[in-house]
N, C-alpha and C positions, 0 to 999 in steps of 0.2 A: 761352643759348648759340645762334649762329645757326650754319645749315647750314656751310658755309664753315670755320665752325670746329671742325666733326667729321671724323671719318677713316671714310671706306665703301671697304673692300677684299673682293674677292673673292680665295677661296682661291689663292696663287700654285701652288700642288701639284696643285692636282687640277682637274678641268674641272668647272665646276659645271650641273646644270641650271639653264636659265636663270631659269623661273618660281619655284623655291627658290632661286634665289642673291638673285632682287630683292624675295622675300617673307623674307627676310633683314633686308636694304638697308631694306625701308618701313618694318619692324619697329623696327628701329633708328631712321629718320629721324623716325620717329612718335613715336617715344617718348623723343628727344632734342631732337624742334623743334616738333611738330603739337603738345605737349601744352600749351605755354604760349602757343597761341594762342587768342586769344577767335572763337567761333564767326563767321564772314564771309560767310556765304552764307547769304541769304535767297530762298525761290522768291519767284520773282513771277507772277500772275496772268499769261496766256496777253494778255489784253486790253493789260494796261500793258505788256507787251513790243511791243505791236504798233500803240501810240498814235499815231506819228508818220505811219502812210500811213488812205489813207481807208479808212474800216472800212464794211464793210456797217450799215444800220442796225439796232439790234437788235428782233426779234421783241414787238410792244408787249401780246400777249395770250398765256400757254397756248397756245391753239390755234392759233395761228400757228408757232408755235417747234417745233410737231410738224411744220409743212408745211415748213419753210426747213430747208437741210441746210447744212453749215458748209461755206466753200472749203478747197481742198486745204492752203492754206499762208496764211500771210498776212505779208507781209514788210516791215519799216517801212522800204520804200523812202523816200526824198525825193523824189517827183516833183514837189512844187512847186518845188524846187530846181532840180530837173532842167529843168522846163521856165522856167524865169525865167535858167536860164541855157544855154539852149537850144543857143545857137552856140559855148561852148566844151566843153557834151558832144558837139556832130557832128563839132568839129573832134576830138575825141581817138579818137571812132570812128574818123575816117581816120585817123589816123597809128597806131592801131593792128592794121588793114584787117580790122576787125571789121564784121561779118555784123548786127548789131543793127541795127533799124528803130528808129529814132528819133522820126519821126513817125507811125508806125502808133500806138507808146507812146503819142504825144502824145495822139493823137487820144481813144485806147481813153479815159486819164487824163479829157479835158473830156468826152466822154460817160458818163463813170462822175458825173465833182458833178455834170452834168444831170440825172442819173437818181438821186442822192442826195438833191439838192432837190427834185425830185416826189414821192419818198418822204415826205420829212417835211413836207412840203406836205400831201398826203391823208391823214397818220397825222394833222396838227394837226386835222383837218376831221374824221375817226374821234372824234378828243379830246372836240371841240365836240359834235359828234350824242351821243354817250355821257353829256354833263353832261346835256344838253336832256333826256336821257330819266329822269333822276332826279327833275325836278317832276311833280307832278299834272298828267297831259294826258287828252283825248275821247281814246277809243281809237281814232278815225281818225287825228289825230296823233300817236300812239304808235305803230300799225301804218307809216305813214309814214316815221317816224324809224328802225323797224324795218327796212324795202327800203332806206330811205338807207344806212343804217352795213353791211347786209350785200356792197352792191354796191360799197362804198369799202372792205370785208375782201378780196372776188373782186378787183379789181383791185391791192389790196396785197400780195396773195399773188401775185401774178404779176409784177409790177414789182419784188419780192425775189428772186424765184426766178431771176430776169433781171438784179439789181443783184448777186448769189453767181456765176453765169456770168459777168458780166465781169468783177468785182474777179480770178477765179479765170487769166481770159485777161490780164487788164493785167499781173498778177503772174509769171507762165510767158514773156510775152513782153519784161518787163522785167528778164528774167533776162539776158539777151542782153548788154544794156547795160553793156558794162566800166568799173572804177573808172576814175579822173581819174589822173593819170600825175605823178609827180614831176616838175619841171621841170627835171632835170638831165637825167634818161634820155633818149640819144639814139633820135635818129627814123628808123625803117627796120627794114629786116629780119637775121637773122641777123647778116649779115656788118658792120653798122653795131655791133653792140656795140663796146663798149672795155677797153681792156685794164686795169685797176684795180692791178693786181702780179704779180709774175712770182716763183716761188719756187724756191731750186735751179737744178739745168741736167739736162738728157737725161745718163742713163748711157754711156757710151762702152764699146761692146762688142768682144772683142778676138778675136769668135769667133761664126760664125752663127748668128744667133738664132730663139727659136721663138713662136709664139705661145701663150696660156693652154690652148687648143682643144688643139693638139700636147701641150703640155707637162702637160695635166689625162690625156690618155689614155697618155702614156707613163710617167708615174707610178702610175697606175693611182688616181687622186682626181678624174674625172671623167667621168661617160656621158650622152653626147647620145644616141648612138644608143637606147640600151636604153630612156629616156625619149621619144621619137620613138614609138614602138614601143607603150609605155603609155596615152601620153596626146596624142599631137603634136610637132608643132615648138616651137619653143620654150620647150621642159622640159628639165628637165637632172636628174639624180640625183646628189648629192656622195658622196664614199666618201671612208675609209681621214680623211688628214691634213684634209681638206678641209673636212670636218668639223668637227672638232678647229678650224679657222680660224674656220669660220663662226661656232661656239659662243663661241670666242676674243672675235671682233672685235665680237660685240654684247655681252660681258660687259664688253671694255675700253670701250667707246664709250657703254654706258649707265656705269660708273664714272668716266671721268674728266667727261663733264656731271653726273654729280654733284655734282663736288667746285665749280660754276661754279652751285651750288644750283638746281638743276633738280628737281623730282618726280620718281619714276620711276611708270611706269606700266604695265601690259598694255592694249589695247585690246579691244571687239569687231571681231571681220573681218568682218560684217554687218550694215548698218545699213539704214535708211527710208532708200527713192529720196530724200523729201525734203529729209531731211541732207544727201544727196549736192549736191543742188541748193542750199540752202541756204550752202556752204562757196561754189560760185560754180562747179559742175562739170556736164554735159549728161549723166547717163546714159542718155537716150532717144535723145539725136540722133545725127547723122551722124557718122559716123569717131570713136563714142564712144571713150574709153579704159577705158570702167565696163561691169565684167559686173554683166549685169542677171540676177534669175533668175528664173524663167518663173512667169506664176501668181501672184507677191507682190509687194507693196511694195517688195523689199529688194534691197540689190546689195553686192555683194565689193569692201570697201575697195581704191582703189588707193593709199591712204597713209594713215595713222595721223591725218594732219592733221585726217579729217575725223571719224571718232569722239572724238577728242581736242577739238575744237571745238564738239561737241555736248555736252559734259558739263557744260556751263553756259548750256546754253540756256536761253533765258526766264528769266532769275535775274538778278538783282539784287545785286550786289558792293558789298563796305563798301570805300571808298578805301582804307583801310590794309590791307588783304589784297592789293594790290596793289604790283607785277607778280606773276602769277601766272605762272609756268614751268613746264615739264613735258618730260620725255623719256620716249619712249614705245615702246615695240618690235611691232612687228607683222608679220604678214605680208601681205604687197601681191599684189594681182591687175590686168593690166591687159593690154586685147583686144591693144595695140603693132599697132591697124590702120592699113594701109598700110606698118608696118614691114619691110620686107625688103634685101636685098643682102650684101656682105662687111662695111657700117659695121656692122652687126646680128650680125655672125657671135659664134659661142657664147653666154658670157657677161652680153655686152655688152645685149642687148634680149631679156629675158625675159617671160615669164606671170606667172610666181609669183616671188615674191623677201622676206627678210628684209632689214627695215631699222627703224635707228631713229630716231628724228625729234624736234626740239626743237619745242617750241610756247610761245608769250607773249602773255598779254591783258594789254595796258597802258595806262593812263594817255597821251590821244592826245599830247600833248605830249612822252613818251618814244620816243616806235615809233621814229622814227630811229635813236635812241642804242639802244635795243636792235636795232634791225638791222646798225649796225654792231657790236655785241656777238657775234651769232650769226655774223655770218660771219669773225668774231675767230678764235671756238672752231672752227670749221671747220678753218680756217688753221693753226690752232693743232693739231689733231689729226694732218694729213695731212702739217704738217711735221714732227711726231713719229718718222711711221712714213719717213721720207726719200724720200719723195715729190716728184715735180718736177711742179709746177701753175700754171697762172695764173688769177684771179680776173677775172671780165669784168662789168660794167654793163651788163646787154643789153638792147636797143634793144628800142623801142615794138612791134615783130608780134611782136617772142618772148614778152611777158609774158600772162601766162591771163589772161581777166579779172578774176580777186579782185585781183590785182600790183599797187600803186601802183609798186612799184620792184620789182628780182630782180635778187640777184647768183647769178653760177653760177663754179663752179670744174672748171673742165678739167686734167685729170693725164695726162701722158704715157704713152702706151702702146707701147711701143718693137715688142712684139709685134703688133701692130694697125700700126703706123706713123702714130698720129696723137696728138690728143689727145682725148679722149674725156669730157663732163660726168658727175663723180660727184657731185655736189652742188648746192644752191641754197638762198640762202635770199631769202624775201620777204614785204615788208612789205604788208601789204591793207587798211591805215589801218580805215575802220568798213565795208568792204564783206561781211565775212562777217557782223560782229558786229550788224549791222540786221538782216540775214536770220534769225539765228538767235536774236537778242533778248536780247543780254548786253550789260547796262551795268551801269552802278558808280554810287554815288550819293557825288558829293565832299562833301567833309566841310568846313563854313565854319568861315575862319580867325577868331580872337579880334575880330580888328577890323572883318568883315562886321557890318553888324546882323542879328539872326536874326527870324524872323516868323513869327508865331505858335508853336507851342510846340515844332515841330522845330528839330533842330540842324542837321540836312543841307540841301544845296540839289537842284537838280533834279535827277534824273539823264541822264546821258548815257554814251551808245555805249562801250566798250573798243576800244583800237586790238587787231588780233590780226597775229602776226608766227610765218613759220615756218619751219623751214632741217632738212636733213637730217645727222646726224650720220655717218650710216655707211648706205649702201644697198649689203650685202653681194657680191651677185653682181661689183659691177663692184671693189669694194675687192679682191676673187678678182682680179679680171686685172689689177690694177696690181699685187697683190703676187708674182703667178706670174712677168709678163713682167722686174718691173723685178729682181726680187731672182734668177732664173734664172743657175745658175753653167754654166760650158762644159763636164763633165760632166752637164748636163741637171738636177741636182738645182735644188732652190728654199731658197737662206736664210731662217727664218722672223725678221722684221726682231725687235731686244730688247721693246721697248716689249709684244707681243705676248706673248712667251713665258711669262711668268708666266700666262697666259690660258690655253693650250694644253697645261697639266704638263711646261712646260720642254722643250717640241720645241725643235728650233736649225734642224734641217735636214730638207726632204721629200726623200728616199730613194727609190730606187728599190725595188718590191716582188721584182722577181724581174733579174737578169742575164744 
């Protein structure tokens, strides 16, 4: 019986918590779907996830392998690729008015196999002296052969310790380098996106309206100030119904991607800098988005994507375990530097925030079909709660750089007066899945010949794809503005209410 064909409901009566409602859900999904699957995940060696870019070479004595220290990260970029096709990566630099050196890359790359092939140049010569000293020699020829092979170990040791320095620089600075760009997605900034659908129409208000900001403090289910006060700007404290929403709208939003056979998940909210990098994110650089934290490795997810991404690193996937899906709930941290003015007001550009988030390692020949899958379900959800949005293709400077493509969906904010993105999803073909060393080993059909005694053939990279179901705080101000009645109270829309112990209507606390 596959996923799809099971029923996962959360209590309509009562508010559940969340981590008991979904250790519930796994319970159940594990023991109705995980159990009649054959084991699919194999680790893989740290080395075979890392085969495709130049490797240091490895330490050829003991005593060398105590002097060489391992590089930070090692990431199977393709830079032979890269540089063989050198002018259609500069040209997607510009058009997507990315900051990456191109040619510094270039350069670091032919001085890294210079310095490769002089490696194993004086390891073959190390080689040589080592056999020579196995015959019967005069001790003056053995003393000899002795000063040879030590003065060929002193310069090997230094020429590794110099070949780990730059694979470590080529790697950090090939980070920069954004994937290749769908050939549909237009070219330019913001305002060149396109328009994909248009859902619904704006509300028609027959009475002056408030915004979330107004209408969270006059209900008494929202504190900027008191949060200001704690912890800064851009904190917020929920109270009273508000609550009740938030616990609501990630209980519905992890339940109906379920039933679209998704995983569920918790994540960690702390992960290695180099995860973060790794997914295709800058937590050291400028105008980061990533809290870094002082003194460690580690930093505060700003979305679930990227611990969600790491949990198949360096692994090696059976093609039939494949698409792997997942939705994931977390809470998100992020600096929103440079974020300021009335677009930002309340809500709308937080620190902290609950969201949940779809994730898919697939079969590269799928990614498409499931990107437009995921922003399906999107559409699909936010038409549920009567929602008015439209879906954009957005052009070449908006996409990060893991993006081969991103759609983003904007909902009207009648309180705001604009429209405002609650969502996105995007496809990043094998740009994470190099970095982070997930591939899948296809399985040869009947009519391949097979060779030697395996049935599989090589492996190769996972496409990774990933779209957000629900990022609570802004779902708050589309459902306070758009549903707000002209006695100030707020409709809590059907779809929800079973999530919330059958609330209908946010009430005023006191009159």
């Amino acid at each position: 019986m596959g996923l799809q064909s099971c029923t996962f409901k959360l209590s309509p009566f009562s508010i559940l918590n969340l981590p008991t409602a979904l250790n519930r859900l796994s319970y159940r999904f594990h023991h109705l779907h995980c159990r009649r699957q054959p084991p699919h995940l194999v680790r893989a060696l740290s080395s075979a996830a890392t085969a495709a870019s130049p490797q240091p070479p490895t330490a050829a004595s003991p005593e060398d392998s105590k002097v060489v220290k391992a590089a930070q990260w090692k990431a199977a970029i393709d830079f032979k690729w890269i540089r063989d096709n050198k002018e259609a990566v500069a040209a997607n630099i510009k058009t997507r008015n990315s900051n990456a050196n191109l040619q510094f890359v270039l350069e670091l790359y032919d001085k890294l196999l210079t310095l490769q092939k002089e490696v194993e140049r004086l390891r073959a010569e190390r080689n040589v002296v080592a056999n020579k000293m196995k015959a019967k020699l005069e001790p003056s020829e053995r003393q000899k052969l002795i000063e040879e092979g030590k003065n060929l170990k002193d310069v090997l040791v230094t020429l590794e310790e110099d070949l780990l320095k730059l694979t470590d620089e080529l790697q950090q600075e090939a980070q920069c380098v954004p994937n290749m760009t769908h050939p549909d997605v237009p070219v330019g900034g913001e305002d060149c996106s396109t328009v994909r659908k248009v859902v619904g129409k704006p509300r028609e208000f027959g009475f002056a309206i408030k915004d979330h900001v107004q209408l969270g403090k006059d209900l008494d289910i929202l504190d900027f100030d008191a949060a200001s006060e704690v912890s800064g700007s851009k904190f917020y404290y929920l109270k009273n119904e508000a609550v009740l929403l938030e616990m609501g709208l990630v209980n519905w939003a992890v339940s109906e991607v379920m039933k679209r056979g998704f995983t569920p998940l918790t994540t960690p909210e702390i992960v290695r800098s180099s995860i973060v990098e790794k997914c295709g994110f800058q937590p050291r650089g400028s105008n980061t988005q990533v809290y870094s934290i002082e003194g460690s490795d580690q930093c505060l997810i700003g979305t679930a994507e990227i611990p969600v991404g790491g949990i198949h690193m360096d692994s090696i996937l059976a093609e039939a375990s494949l698409p792997l899906k997942y939705v994931a709930f977390s809470h998100c941290f992020r600096t929103e530097a440079g974020a300021a003015g009335t677009a930002t007001r309340g809500l709308y550009r937080v620190h902290q925030f609950s969201k949940v988030e779809m994730f898919v390692l697939c079969r590269p020949e799928e990614s498409d079909t499931f990107h437009e899958e995921l922003i399906s379900i999107e559409e699909d959800l936010f038409s549920s709660l009567g929602l008015h949005f439209k879906t954009l293709d957005m052009a070449t400077e908006d996409l990060g750089a893991p993006a081969y493509r991103k759609f983003d969906v904007e909902a009207w904010m009648p309180g705001l007066g604009r429209y405002g993105e609650i969502s996105s999803a995007s496809n990043c073909t094998d740009y994470q899945s190099r970095r982070l060393g997930i591939r899948y080993r296809p399985e040869l059909s009947a009519s391949m010949p097979k060779k030697g005694k395996g049935s599989s053939g090589a492996t190769q990279f996972v496409h990774t794809l990933n779209a957000t179901a629900c990022a609570v705080p802004r779902m708050l101000v589309c459902l306070l503005e758009n549903y707000q009645q002209e006695d100030g109270t707020v409709v809590v829309p059907e779809p929800l209410r079973p999530f919330v112990g059958g609330l209908q209507v946010i009430d005023y606390k006191y009159r």
